[in-house]
C-alpha positions as CSV (number, residue, x, y, z in Angstrom):
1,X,44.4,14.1,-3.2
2,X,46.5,11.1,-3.8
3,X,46.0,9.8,-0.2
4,X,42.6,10.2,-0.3
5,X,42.0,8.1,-3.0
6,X,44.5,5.6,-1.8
7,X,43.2,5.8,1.9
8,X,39.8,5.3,0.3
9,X,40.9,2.1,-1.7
10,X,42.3,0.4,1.6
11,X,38.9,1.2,3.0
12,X,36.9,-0.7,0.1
13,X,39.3,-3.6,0.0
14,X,39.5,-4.1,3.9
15,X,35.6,-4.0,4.7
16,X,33.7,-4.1,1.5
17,X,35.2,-6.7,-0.8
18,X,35.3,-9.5,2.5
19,X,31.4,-8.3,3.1
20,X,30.6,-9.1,-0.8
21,X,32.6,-12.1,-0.7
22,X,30.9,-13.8,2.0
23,X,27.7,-12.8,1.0
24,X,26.7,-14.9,-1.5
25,X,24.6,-17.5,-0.5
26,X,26.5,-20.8,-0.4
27,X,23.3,-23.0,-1.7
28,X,19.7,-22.5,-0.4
29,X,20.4,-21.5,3.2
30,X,17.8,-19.5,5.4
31,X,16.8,-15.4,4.9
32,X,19.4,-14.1,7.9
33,X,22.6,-16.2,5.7
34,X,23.5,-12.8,4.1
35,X,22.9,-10.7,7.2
36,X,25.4,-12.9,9.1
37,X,27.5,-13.2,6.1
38,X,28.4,-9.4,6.0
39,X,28.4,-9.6,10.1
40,X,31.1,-12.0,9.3
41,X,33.2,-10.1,6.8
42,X,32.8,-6.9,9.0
43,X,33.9,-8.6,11.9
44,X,37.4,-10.5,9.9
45,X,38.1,-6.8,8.4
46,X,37.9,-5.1,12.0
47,X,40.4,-7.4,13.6
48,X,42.4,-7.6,10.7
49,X,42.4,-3.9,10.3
50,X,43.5,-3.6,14.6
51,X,45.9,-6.4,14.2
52,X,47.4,-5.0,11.6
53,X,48.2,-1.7,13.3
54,X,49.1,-3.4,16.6
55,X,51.2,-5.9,14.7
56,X,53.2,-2.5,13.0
57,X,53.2,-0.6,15.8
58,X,54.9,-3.5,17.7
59,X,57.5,-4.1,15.0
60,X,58.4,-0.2,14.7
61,X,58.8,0.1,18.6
62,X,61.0,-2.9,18.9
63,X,62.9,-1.9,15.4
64,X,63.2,2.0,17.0
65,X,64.6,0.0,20.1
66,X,67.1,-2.1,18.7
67,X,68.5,1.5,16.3
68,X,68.7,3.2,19.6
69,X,70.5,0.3,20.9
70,X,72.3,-2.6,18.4
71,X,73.5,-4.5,21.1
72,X,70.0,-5.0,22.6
73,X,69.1,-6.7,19.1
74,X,68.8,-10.2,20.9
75,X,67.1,-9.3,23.7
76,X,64.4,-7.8,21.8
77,X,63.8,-10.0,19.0
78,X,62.7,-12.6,20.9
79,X,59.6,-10.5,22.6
80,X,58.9,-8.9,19.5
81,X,58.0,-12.3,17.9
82,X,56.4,-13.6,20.6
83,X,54.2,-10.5,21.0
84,X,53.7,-10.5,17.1
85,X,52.4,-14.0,17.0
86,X,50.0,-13.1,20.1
87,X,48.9,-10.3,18.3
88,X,48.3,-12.7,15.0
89,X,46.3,-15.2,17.3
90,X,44.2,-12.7,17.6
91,X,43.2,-12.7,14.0
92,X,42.5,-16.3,14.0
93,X,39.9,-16.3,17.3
94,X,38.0,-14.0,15.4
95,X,37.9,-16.2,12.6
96,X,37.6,-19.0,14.0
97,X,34.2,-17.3,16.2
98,X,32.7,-15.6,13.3
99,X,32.4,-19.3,11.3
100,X,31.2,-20.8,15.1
101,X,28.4,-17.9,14.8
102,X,27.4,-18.4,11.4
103,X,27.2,-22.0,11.9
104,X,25.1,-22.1,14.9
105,X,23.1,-19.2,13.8
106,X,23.1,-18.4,10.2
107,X,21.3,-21.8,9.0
């Protein structure tokens, strides 16, 4: 029951507190400013929510790689950042698209 209610909590904080954030109106914009608002905080919590798994799925592989292995440790900390900050880029194109939509066709 415990994991339900904390699987249910990481649900709430990852889509619906971005989606109530971003709604508010920022100062007399147009009727659709809230539709694209929530849009927007949908959109941030879905790639933060993949990115997030990719990013730990990444990390355990290459951590599961390098207990197997200790002498491989340099070889595969290198990739694994590299692939971790591709996977954080990832984050940021969204963000950086879902402000480009909202500007061009929220007001």
């Amino acid at each position: 029951m415990n994991r339900r209610i904390s699987s249910f909590v990481a649900f709430v904080t990852c889509f619906l507190a971005p989606m109530v954030a971003m709604a508010a109106p920022a100062g007399g914009g147009g009727p659709n400013d809230g539709i694209f608002a929530i849009a927007m905080g949908f959109g941030m919590g879905l790639a933060a929510l993949g990115c997030g798994m990719g990013q730990g799925r990444a990390a355990a592989a290459a951590l599961e790689g390098i207990c197997r292995n200790p002498n491989a440790a340099e070889k595969v900390n290198t990739p694994m950042l590299l692939g971790l900050a591709f996977i954080e880029s990832l984050t940021i194109f969204t963000l950086v698209t879902a402000f480009l939509i909202f500007g061009k066709f929220g007001s």
